[in-house]
MMTF fields as JSON, N, C-alpha, C and O atoms, coordinates in Angstrom:
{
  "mmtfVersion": "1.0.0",
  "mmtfProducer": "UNKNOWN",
  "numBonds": 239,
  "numAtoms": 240,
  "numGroups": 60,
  "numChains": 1,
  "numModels": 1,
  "chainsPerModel": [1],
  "groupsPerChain": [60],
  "chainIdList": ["A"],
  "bondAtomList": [4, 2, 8, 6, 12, 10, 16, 14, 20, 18, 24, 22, 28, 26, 32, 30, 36, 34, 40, 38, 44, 42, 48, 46, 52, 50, 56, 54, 60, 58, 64, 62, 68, 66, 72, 70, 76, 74, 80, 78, 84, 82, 88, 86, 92, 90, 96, 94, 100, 98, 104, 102, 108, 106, 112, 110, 116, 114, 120, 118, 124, 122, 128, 126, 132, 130, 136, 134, 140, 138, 144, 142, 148, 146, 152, 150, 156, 154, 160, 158, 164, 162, 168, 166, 172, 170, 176, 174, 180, 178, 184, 182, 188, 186, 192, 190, 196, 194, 200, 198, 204, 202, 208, 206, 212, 210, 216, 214, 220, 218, 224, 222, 228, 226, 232, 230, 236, 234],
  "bondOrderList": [1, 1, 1, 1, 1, 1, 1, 1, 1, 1, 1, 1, 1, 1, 1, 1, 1, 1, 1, 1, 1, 1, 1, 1, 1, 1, 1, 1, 1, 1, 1, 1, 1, 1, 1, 1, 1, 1, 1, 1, 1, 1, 1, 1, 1, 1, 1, 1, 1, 1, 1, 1, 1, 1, 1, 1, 1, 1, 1],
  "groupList": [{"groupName": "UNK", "atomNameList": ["N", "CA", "C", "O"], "elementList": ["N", "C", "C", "O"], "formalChargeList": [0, 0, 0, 0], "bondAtomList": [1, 0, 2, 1, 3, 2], "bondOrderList": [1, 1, 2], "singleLetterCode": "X", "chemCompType": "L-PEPTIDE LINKING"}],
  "groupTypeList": [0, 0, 0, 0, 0, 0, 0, 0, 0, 0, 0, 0, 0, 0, 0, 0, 0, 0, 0, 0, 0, 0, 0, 0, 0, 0, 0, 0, 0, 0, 0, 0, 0, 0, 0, 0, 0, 0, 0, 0, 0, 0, 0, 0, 0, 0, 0, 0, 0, 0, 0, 0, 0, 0, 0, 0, 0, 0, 0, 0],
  "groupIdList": [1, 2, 3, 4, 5, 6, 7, 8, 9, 10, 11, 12, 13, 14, 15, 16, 17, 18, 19, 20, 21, 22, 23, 24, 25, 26, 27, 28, 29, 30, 31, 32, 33, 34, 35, 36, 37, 38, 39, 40, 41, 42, 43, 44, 45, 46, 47, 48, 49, 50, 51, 52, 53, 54, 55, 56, 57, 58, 59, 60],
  "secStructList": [7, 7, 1, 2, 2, 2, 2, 2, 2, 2, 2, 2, 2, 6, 6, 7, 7, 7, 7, 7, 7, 7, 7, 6, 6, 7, 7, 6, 6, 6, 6, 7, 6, 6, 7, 1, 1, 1, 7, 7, 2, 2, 2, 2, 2, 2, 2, 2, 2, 2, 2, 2, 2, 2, 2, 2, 2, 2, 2, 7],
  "xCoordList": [-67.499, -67.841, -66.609, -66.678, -65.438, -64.679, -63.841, -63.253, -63.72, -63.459, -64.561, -63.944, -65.439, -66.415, -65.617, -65.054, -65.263, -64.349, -63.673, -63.853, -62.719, -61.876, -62.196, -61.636, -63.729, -64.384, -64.871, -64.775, -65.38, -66.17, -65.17, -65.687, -63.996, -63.164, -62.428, -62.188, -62.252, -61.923, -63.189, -63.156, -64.124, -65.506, -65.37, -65.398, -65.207, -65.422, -63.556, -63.621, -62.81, -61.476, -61.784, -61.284, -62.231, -62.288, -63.843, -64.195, -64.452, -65.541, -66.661, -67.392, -66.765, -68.223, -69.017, -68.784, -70.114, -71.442, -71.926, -72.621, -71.398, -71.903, -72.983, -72.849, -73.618, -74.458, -74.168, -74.404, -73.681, -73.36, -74.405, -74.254, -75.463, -76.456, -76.353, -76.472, -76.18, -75.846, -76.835, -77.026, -77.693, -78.286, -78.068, -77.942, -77.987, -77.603, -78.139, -79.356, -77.829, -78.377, -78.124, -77.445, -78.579, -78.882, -77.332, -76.374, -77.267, -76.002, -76.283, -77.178, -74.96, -74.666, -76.209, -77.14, -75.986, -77.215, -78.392, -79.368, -78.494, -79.762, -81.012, -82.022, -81.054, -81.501, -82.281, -82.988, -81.742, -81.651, -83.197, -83.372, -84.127, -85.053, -85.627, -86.754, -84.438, -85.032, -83.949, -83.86, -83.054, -82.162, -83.077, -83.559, -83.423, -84.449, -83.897, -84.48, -82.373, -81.018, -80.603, -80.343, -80.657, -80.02, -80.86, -80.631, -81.92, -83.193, -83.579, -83.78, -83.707, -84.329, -85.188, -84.859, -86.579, -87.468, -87.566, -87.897, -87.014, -87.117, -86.122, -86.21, -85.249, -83.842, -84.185, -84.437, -84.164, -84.408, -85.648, -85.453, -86.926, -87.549, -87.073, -87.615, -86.339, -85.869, -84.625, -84.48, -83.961, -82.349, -83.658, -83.714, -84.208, -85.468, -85.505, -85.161, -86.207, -87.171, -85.989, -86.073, -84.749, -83.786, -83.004, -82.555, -83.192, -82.7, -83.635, -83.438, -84.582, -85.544, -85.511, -84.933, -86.095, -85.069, -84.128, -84.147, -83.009, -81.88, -81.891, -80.866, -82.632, -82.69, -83.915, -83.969, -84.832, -85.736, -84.996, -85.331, -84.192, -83.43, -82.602, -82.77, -81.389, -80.929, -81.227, -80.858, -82.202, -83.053, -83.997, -83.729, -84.982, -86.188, -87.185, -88.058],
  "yCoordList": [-8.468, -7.121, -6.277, -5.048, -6.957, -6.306, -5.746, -4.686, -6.5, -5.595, -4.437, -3.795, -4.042, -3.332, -2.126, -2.027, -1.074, -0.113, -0.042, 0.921, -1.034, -1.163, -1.258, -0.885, -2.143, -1.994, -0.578, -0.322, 0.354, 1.125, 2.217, 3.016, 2.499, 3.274, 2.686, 3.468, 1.547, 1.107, 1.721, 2.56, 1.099, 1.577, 3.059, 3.472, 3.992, 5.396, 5.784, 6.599, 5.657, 5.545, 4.961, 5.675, 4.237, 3.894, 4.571, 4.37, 5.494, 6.317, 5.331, 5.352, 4.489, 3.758, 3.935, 3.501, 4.428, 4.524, 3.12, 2.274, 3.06, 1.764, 2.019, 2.967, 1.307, 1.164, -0.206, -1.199, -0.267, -1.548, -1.91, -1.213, -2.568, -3.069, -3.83, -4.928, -4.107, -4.969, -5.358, -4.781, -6.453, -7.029, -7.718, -8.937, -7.218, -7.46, -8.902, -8.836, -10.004, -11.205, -12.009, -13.005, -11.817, -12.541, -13.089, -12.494, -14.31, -15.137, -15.171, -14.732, -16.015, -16.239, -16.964, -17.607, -16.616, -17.202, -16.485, -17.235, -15.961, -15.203, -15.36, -15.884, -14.992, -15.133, -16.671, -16.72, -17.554, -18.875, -19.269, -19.875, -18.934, -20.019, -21.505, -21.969, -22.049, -23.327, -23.835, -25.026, -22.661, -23.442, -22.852, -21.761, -23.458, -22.612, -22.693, -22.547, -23.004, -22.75, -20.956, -20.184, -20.686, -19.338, -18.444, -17.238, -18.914, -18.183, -17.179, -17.678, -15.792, -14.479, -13.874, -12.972, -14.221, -13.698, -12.111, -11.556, -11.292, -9.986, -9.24, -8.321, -9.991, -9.257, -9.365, -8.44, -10.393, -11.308, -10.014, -9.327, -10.124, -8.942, -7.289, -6.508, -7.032, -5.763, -5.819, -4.937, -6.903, -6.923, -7.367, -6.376, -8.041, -7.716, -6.463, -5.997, -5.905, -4.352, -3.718, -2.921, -3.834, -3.355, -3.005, -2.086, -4.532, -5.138, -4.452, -3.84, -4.723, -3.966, -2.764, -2.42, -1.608, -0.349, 0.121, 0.919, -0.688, -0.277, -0.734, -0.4, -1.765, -2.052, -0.94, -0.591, -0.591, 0.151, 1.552, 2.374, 1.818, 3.781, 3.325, 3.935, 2.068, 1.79, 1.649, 2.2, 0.5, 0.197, 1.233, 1.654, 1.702, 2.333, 2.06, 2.925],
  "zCoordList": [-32.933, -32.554, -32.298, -32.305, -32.064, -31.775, -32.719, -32.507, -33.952, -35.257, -35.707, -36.557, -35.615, -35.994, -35.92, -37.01, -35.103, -35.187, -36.219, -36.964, -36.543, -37.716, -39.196, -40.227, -38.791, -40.008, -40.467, -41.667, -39.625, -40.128, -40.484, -41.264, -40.195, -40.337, -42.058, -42.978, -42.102, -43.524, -44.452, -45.352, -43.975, -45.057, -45.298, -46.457, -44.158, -44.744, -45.131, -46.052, -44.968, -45.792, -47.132, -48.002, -47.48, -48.486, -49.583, -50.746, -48.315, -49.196, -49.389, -50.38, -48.426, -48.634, -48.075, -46.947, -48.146, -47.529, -46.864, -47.426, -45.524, -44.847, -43.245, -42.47, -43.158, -41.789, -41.28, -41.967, -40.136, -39.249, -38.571, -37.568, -38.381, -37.355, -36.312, -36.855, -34.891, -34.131, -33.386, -32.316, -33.811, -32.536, -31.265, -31.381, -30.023, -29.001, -28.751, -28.922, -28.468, -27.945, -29.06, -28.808, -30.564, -31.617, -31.697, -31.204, -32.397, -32.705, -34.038, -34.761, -34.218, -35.867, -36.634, -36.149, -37.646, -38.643, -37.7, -37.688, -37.354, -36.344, -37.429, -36.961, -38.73, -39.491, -40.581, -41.587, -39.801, -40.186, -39.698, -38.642, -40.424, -39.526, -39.654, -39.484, -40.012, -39.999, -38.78, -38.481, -38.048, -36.984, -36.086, -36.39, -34.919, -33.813, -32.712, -31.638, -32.899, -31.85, -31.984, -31.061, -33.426, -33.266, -33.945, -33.854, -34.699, -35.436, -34.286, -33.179, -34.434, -34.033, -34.624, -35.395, -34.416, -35.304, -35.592, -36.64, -33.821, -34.173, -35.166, -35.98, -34.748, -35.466, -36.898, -37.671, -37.091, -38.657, -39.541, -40.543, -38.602, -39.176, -39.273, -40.054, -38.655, -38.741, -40.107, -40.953, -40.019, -40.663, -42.172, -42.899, -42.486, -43.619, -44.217, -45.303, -42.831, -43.619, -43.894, -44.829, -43.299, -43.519, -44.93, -45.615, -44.842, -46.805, -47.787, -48.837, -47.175, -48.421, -48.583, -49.614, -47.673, -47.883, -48.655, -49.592, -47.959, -49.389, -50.103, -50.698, -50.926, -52.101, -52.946, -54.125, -51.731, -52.55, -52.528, -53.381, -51.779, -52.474, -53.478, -54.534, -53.516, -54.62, -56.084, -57.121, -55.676, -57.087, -57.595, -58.72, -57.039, -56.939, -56.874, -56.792]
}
């Protein structure tokens, strides 16, 4: 988290259209659900609808 600043300042220096998401609590692989050490079902569903989204303005 503590690079995030640095990141987002590279991304728009460099002219990229980026969105950073941070779920508060969630750990690494948050997304993992077959680990049910760090699996976050909420996050996991949001960082989803998320993905899909931009794939659906990208793609169409």
């Amino acid at each position: 988290m503590a690079s995030l600043p640095d990141v987002r300042k590279g991304m728009s220096d460099a002219g990229v259209d980026f969105e950073a998401t941070v779920y508060p609590g969630a750990r690494h692989a948050f997304f993992n659900d077959t680990n049910s050490m760090t699996y976050d079902p909420d996050a996991a569903a949001d960082a989803w609808s998320r993905v899909l989204g931009f794939l659906g303005e990208r793609l169409g």
